[in-house]
PyMOL Python script that loads the backbone (N, CA, C, O; Angstrom):
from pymol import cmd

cmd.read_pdbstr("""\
ATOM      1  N   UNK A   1       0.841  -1.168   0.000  1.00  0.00           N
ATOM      2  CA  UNK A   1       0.000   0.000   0.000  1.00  0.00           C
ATOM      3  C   UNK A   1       0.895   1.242   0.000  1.00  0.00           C
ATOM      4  O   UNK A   1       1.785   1.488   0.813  1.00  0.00           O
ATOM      5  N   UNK A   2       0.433   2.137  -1.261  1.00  0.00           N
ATOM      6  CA  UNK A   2       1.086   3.503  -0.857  1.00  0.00           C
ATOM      7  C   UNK A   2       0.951   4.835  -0.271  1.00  0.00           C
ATOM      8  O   UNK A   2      -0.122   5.402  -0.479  1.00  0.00           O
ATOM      9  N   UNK A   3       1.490   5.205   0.152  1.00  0.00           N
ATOM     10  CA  UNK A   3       0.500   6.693   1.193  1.00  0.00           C
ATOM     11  C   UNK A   3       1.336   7.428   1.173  1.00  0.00           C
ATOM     12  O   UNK A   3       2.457   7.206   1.631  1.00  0.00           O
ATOM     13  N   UNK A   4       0.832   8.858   0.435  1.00  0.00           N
ATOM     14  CA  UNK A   4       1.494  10.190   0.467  1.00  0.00           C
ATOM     15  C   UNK A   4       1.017  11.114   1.539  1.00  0.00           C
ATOM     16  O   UNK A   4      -0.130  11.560   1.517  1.00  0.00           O
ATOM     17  N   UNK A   5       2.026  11.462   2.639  1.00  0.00           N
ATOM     18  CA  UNK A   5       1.519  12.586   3.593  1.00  0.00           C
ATOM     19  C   UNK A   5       2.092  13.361   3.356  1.00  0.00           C
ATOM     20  O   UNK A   5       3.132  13.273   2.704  1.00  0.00           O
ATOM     21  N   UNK A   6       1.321  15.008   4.073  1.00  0.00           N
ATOM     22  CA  UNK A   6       1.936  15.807   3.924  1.00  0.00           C
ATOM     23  C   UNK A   6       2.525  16.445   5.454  1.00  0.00           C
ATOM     24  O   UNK A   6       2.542  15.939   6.576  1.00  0.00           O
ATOM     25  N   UNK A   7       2.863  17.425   5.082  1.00  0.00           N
ATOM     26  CA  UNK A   7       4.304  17.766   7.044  1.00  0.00           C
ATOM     27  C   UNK A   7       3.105  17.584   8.021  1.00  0.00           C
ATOM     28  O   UNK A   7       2.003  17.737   7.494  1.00  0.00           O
ATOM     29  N   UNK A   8       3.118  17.310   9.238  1.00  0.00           N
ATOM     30  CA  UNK A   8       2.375  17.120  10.159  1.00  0.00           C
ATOM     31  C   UNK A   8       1.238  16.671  10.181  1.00  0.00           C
ATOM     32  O   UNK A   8       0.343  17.135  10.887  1.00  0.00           O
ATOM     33  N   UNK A   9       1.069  15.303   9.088  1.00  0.00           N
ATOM     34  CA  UNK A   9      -0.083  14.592   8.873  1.00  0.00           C
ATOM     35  C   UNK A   9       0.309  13.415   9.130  1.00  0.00           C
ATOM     36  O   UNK A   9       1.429  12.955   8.907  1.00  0.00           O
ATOM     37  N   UNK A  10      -0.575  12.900   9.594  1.00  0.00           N
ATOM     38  CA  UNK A  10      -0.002  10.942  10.322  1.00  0.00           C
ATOM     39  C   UNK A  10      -1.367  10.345  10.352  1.00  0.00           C
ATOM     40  O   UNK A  10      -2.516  10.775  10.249  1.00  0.00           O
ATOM     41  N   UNK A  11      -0.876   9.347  10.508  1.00  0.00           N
ATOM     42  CA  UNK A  11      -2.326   8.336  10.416  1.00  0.00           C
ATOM     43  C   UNK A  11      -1.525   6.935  11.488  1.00  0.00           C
ATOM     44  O   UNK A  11      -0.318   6.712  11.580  1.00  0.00           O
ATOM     45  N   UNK A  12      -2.576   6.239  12.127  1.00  0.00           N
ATOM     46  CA  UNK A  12      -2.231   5.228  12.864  1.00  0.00           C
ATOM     47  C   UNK A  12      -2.616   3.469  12.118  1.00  0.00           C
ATOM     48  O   UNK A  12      -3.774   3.336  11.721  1.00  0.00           O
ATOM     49  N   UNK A  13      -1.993   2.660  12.017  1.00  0.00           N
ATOM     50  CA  UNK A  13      -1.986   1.645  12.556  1.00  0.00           C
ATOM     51  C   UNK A  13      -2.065   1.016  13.491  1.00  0.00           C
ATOM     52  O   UNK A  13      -1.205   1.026  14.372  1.00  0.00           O
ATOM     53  N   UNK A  14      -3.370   0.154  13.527  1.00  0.00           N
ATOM     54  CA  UNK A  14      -3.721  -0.613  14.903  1.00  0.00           C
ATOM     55  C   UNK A  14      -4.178  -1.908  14.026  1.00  0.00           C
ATOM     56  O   UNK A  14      -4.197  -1.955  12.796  1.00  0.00           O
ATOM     57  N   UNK A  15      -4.578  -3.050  15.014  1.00  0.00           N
ATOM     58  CA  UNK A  15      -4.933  -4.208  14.786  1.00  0.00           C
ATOM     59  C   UNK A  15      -3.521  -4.812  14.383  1.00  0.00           C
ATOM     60  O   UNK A  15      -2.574  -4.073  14.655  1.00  0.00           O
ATOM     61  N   UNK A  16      -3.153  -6.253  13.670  1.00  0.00           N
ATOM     62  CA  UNK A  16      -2.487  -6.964  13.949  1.00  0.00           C
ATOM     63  C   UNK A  16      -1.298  -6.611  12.630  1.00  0.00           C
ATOM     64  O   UNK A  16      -1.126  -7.136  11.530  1.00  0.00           O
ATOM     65  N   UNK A  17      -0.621  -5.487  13.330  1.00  0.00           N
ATOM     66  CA  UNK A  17       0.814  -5.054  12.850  1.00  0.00           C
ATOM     67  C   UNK A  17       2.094  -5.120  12.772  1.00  0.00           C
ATOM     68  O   UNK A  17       2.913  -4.472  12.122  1.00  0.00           O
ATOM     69  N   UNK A  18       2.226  -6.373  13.848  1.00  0.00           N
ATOM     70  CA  UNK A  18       2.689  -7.067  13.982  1.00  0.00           C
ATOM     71  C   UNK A  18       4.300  -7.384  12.891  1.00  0.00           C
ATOM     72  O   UNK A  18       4.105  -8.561  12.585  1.00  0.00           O
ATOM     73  N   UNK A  19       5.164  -7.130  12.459  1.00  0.00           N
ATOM     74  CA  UNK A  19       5.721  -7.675  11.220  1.00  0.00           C
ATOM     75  C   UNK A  19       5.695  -7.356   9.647  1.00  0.00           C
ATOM     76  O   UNK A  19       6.102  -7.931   8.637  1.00  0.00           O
ATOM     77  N   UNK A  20       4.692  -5.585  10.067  1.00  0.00           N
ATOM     78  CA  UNK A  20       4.358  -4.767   9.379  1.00  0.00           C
ATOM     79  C   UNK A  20       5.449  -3.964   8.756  1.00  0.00           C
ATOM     80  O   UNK A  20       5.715  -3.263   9.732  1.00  0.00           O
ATOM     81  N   UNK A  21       6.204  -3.599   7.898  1.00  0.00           N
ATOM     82  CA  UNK A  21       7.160  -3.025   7.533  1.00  0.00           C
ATOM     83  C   UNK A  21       6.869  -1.688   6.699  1.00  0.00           C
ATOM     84  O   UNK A  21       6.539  -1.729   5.514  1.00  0.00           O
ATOM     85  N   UNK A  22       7.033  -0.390   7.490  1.00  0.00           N
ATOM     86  CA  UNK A  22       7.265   0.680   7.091  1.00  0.00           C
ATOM     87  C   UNK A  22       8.413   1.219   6.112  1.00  0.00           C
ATOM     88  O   UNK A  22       9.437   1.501   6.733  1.00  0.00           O
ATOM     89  N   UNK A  23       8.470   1.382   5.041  1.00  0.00           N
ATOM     90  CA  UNK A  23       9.390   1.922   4.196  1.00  0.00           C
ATOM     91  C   UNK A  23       9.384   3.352   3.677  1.00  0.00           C
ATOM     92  O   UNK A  23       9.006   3.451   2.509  1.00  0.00           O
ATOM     93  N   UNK A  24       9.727   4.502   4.304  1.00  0.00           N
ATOM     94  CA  UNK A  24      10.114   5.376   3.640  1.00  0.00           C
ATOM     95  C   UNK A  24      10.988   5.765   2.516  1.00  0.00           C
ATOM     96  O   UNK A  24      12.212   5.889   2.567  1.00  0.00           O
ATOM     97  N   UNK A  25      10.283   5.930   1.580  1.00  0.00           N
ATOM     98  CA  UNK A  25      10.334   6.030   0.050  1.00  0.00           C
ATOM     99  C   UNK A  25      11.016   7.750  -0.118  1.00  0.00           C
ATOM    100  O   UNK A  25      12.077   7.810  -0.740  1.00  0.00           O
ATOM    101  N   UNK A  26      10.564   8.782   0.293  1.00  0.00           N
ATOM    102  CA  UNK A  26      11.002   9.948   0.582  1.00  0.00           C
ATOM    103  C   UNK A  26       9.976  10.950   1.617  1.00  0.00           C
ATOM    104  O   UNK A  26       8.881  10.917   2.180  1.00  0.00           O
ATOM    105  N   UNK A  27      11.167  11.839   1.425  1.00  0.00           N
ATOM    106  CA  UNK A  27      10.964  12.391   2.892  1.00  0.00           C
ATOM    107  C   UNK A  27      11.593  12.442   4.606  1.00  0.00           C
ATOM    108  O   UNK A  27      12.778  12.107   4.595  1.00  0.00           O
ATOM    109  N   UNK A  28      11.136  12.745   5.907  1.00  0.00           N
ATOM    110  CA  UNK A  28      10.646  12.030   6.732  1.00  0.00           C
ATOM    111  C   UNK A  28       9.626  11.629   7.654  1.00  0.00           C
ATOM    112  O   UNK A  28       8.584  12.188   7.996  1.00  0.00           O
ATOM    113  N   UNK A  29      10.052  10.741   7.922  1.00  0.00           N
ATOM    114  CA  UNK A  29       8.980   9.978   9.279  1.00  0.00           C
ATOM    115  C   UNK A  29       9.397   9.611  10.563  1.00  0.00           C
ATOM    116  O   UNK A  29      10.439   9.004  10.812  1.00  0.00           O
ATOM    117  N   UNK A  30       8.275  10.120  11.649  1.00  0.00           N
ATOM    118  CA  UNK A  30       8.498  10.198  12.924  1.00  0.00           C
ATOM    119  C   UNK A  30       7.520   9.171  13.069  1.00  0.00           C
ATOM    120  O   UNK A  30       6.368   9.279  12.648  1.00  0.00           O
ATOM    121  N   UNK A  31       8.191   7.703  13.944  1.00  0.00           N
ATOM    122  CA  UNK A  31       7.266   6.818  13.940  1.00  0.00           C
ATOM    123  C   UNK A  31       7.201   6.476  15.662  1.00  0.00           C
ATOM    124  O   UNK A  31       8.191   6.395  16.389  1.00  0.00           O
ATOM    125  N   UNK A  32       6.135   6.347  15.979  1.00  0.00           N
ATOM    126  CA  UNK A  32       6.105   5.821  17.780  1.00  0.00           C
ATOM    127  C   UNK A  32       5.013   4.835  18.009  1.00  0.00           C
ATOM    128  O   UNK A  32       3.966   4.837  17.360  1.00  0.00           O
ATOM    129  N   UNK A  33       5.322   3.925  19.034  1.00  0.00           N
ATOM    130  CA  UNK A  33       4.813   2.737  18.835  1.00  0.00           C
ATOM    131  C   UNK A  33       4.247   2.605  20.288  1.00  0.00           C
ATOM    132  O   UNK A  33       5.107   2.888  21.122  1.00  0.00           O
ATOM    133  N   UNK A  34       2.918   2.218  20.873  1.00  0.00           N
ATOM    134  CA  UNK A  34       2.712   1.838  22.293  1.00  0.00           C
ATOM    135  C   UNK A  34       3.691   0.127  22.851  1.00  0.00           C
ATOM    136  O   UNK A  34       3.869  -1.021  22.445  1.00  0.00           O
ATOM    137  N   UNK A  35       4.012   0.900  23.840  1.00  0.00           N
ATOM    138  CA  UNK A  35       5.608  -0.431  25.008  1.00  0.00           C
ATOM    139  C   UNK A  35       6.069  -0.380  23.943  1.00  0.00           C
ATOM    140  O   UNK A  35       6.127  -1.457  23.351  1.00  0.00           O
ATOM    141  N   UNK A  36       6.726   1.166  23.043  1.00  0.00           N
ATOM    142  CA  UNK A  36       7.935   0.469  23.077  1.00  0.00           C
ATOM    143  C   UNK A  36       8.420   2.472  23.133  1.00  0.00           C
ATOM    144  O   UNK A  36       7.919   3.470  22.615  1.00  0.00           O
ATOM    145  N   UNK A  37       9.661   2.219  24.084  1.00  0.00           N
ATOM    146  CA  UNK A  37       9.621   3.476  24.797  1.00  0.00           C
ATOM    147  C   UNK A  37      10.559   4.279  23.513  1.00  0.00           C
ATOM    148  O   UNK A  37      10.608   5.508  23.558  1.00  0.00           O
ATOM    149  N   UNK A  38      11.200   3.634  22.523  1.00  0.00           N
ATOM    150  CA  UNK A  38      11.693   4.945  21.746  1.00  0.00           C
ATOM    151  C   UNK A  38      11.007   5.207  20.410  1.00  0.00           C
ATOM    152  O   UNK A  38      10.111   4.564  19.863  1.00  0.00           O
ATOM    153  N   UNK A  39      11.624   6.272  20.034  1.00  0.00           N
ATOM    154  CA  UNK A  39      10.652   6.898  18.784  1.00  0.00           C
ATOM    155  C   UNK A  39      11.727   6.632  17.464  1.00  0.00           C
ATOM    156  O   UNK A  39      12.918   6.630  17.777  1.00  0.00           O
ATOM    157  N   UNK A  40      11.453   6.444  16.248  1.00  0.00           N
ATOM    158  CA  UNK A  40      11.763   5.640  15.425  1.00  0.00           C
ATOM    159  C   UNK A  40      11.955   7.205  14.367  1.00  0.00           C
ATOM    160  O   UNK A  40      10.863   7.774  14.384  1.00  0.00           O
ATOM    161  N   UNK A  41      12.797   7.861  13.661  1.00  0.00           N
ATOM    162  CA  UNK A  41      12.837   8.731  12.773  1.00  0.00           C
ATOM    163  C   UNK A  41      13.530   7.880  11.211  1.00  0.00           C
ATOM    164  O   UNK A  41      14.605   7.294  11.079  1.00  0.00           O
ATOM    165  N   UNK A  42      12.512   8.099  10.286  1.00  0.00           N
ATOM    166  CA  UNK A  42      12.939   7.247   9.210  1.00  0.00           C
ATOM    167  C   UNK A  42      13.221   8.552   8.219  1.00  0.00           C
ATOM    168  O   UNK A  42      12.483   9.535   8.284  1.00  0.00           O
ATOM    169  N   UNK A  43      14.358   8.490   7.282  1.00  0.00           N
ATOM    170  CA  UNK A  43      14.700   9.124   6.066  1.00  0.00           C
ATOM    171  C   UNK A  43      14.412   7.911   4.917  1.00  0.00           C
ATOM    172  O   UNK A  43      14.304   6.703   5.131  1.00  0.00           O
ATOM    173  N   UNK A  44      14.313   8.730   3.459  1.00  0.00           N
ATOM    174  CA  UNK A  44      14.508   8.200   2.455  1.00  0.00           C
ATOM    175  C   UNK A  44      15.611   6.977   2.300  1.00  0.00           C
ATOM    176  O   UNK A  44      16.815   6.900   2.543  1.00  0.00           O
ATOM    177  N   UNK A  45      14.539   5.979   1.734  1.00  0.00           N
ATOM    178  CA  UNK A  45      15.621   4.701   1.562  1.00  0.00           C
ATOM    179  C   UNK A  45      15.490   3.631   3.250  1.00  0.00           C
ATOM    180  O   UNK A  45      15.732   2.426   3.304  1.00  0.00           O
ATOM    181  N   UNK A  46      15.136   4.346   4.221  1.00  0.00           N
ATOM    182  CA  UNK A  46      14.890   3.724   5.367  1.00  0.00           C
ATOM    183  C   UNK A  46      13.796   3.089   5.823  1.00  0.00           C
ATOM    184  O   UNK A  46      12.687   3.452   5.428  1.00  0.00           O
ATOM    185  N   UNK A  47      13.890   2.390   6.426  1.00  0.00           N
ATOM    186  CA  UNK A  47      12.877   1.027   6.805  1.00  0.00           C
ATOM    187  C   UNK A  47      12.771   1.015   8.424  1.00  0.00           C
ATOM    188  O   UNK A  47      13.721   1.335   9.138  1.00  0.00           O
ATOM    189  N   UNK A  48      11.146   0.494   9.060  1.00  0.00           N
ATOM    190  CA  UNK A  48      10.718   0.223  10.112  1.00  0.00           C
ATOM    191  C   UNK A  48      10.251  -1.096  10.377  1.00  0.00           C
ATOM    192  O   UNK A  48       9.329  -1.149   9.564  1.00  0.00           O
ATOM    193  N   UNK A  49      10.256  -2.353  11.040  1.00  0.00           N
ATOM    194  CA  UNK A  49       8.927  -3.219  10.929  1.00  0.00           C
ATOM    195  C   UNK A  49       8.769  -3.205  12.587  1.00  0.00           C
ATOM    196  O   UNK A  49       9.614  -3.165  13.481  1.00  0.00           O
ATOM    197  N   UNK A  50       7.431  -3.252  12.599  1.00  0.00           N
ATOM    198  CA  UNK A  50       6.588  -3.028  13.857  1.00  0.00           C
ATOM    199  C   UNK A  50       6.770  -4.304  14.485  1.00  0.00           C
ATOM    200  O   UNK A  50       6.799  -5.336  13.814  1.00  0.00           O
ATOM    201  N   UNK A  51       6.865  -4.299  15.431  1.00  0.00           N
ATOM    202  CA  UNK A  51       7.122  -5.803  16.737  1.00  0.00           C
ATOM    203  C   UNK A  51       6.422  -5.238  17.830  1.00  0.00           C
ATOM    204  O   UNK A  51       6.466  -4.155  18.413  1.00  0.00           O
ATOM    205  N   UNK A  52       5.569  -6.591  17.974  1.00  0.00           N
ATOM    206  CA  UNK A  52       4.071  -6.385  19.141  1.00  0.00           C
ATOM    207  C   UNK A  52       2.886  -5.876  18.019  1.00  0.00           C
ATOM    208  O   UNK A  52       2.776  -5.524  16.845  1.00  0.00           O
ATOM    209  N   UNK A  53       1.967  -6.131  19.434  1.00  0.00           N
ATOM    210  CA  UNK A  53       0.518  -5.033  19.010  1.00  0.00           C
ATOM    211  C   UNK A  53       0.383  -3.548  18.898  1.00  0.00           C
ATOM    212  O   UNK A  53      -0.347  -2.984  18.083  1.00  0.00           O
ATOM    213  N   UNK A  54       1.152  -2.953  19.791  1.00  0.00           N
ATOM    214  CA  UNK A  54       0.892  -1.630  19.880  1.00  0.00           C
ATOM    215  C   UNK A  54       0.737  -1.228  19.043  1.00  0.00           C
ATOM    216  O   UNK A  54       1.339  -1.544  18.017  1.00  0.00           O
ATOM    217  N   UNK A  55      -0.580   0.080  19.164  1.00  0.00           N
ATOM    218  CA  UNK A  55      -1.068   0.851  18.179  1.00  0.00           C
ATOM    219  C   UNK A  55       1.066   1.647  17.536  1.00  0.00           C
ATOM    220  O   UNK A  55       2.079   1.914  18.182  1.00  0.00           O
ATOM    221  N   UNK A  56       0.725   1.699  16.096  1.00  0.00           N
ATOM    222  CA  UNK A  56       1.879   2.668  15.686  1.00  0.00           C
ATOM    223  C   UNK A  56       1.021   3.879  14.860  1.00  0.00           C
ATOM    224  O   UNK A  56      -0.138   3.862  14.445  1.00  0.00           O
ATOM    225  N   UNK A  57       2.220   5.099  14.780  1.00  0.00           N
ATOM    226  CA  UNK A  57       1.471   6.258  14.962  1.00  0.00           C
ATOM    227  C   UNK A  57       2.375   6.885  14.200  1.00  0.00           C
ATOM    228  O   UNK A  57       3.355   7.275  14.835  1.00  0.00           O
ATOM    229  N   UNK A  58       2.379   7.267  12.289  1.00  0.00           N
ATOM    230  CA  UNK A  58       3.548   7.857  12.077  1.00  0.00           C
ATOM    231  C   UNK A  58       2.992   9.039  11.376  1.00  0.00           C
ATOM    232  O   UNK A  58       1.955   8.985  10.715  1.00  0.00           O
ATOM    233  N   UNK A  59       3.747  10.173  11.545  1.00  0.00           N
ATOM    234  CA  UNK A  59       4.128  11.347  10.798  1.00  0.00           C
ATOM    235  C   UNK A  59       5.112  11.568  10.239  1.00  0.00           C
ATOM    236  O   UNK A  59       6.163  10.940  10.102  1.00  0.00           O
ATOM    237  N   UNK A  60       4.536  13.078   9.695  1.00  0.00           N
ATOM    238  CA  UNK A  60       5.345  12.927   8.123  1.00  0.00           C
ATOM    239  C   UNK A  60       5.897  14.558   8.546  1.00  0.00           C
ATOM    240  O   UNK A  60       5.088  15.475   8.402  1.00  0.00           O
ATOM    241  N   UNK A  61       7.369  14.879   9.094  1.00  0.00           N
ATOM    242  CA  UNK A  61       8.317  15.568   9.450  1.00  0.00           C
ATOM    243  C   UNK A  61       8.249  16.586   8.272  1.00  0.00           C
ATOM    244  O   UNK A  61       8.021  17.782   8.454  1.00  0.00           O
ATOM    245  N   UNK A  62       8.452  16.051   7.113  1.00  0.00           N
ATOM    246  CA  UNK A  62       8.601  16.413   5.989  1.00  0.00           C
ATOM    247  C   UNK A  62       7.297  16.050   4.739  1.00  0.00           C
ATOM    248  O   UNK A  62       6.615  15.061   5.010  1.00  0.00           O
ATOM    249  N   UNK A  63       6.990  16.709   3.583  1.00  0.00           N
ATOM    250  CA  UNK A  63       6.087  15.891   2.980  1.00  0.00           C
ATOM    251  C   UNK A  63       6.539  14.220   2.435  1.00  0.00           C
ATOM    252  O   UNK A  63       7.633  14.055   1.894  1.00  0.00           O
ATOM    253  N   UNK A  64       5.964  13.515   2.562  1.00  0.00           N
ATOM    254  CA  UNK A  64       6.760  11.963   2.183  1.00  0.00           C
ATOM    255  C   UNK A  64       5.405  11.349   1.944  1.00  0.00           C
ATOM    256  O   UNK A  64       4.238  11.485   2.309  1.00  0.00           O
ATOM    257  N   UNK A  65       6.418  10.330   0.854  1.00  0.00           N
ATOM    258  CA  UNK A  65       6.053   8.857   0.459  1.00  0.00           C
ATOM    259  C   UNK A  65       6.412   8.046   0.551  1.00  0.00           C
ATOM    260  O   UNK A  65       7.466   7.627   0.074  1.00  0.00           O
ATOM    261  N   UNK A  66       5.384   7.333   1.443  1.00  0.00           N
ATOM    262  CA  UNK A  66       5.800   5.877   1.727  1.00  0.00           C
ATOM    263  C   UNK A  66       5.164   4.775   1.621  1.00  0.00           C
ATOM    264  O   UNK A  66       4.022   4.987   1.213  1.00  0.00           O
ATOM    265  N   UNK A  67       5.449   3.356   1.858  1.00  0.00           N
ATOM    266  CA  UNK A  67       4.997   2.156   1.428  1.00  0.00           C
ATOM    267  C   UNK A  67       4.713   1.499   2.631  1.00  0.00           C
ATOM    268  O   UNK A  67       5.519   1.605   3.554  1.00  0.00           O
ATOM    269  N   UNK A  68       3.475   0.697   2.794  1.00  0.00           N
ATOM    270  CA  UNK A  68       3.513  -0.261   3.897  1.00  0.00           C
ATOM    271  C   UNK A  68       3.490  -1.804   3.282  1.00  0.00           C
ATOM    272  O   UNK A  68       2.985  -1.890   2.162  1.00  0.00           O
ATOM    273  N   UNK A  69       3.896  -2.830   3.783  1.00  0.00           N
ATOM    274  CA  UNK A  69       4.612  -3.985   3.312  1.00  0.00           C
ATOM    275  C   UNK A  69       3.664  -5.060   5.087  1.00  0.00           C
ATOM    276  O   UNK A  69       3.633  -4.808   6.292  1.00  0.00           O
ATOM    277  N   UNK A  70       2.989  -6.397   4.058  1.00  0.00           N
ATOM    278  CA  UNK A  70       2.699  -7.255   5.282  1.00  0.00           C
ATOM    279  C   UNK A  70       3.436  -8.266   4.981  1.00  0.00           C
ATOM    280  O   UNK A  70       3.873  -8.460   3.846  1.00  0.00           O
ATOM    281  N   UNK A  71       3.655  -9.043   6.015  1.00  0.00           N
ATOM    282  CA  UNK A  71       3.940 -10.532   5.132  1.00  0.00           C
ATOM    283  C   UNK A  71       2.774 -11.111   4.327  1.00  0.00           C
ATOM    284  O   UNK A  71       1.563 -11.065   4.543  1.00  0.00           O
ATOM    285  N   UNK A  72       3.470 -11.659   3.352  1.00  0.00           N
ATOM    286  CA  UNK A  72       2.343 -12.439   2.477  1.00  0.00           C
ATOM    287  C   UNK A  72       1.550 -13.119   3.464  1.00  0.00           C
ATOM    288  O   UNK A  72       0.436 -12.663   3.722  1.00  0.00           O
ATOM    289  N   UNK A  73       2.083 -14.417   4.206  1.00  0.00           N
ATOM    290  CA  UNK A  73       0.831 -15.283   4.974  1.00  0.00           C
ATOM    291  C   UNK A  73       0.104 -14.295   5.647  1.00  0.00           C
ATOM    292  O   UNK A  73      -1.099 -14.295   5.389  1.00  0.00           O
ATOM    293  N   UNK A  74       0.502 -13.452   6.439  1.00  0.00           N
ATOM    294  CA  UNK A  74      -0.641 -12.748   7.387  1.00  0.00           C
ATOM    295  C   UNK A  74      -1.954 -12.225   6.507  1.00  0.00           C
ATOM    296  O   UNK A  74      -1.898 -11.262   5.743  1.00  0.00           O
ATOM    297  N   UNK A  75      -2.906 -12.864   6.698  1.00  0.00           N
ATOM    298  CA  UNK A  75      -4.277 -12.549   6.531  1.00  0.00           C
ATOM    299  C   UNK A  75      -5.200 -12.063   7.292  1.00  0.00           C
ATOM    300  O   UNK A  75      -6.382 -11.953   6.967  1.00  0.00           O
ATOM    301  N   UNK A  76      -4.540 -11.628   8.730  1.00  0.00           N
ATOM    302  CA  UNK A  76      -5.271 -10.862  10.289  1.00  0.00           C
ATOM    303  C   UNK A  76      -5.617  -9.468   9.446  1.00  0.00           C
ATOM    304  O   UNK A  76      -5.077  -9.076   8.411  1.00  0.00           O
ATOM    305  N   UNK A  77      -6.682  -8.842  10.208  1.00  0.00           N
ATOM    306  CA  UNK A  77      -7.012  -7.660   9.503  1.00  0.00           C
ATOM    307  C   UNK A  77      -6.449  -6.515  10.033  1.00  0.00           C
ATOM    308  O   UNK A  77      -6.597  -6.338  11.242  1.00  0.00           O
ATOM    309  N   UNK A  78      -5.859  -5.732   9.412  1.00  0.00           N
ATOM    310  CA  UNK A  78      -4.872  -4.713   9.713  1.00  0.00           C
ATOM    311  C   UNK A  78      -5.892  -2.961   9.428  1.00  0.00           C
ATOM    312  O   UNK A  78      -6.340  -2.588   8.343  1.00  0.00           O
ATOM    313  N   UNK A  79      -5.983  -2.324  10.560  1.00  0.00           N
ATOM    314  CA  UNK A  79      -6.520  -1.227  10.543  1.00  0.00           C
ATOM    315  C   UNK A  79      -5.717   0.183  10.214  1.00  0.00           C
ATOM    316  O   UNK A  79      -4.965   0.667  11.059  1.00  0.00           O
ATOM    317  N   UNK A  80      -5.921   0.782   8.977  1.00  0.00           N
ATOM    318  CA  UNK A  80      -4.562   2.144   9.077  1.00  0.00           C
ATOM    319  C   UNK A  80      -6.107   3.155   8.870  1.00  0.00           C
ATOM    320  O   UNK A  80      -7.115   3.150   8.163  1.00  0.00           O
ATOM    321  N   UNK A  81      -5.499   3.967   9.995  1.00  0.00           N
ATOM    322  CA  UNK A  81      -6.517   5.694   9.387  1.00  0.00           C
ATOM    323  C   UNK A  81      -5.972   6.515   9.683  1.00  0.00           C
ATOM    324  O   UNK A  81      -4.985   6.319  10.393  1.00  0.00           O
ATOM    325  N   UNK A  82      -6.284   7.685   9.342  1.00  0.00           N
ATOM    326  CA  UNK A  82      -5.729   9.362   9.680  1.00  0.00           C
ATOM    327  C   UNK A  82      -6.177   9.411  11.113  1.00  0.00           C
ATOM    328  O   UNK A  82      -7.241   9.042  11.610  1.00  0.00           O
ATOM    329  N   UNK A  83      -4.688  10.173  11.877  1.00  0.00           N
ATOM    330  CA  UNK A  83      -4.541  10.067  13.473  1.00  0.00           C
ATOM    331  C   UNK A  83      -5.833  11.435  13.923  1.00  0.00           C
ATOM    332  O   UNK A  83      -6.493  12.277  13.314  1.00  0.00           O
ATOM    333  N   UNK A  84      -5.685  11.084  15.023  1.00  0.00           N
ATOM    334  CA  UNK A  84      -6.995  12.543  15.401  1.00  0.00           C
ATOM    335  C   UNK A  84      -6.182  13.478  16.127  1.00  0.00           C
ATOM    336  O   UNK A  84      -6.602  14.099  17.104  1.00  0.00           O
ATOM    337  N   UNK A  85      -5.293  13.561  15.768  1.00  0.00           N
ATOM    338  CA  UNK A  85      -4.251  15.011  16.800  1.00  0.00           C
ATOM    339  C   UNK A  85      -2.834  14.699  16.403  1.00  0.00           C
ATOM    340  O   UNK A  85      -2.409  13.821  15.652  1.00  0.00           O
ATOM    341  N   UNK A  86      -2.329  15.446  16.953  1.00  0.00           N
ATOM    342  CA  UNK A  86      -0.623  15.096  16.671  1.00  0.00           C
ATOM    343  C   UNK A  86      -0.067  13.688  18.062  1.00  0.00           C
ATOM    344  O   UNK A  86      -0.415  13.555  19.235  1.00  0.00           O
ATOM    345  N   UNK A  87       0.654  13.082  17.409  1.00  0.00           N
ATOM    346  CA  UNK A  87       1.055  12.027  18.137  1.00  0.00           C
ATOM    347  C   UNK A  87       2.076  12.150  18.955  1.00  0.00           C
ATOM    348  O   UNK A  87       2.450  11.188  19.626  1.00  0.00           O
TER     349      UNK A  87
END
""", "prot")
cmd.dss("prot")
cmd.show_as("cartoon", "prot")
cmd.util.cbc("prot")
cmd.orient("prot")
């Protein structure tokens, strides 16, 4: 899936994200994840994958495009929407 944000627009991932891999394509991204206490800053060419449930919560520092990536087997249903405030 591809998703263009623009500076201080984010959207969350929740449900089973598990192994979810964030790829910033360009731009950046400020990514934060519930239990897990640090915050994740991705540039162009850089990569995230989510470990656990926790809701993840990323913005876009800069305007960017990026890609989200599941594993093929996972067929759990994965929830992404636009965040309701800044994260």
């Amino acid at each position: 899936m591809e998703i263009l944000l623009r500076r201080d627009e984010s959207f969350t991932i929740a449900g089973s994200g598990n192994g979810v891999v964030v790829v910033c394509r360009e731009g950046t991204l400020w990514i934060t994840q519930a239990g897990d206490t640090r915050d994740h800053l991705l540039n162009a060419g850089e990569r995230y994958t989510v470990r656990g449930s926790g809701v993840v919560v990323i913005e876009a520092l800069r305007p960017a495009d990026l890609r989200i990536e599941r594993p093929q087997e996972d067929f759990r249903p994965l929830r992404i929407s636009p965040a309701t405030g800044r994260a």
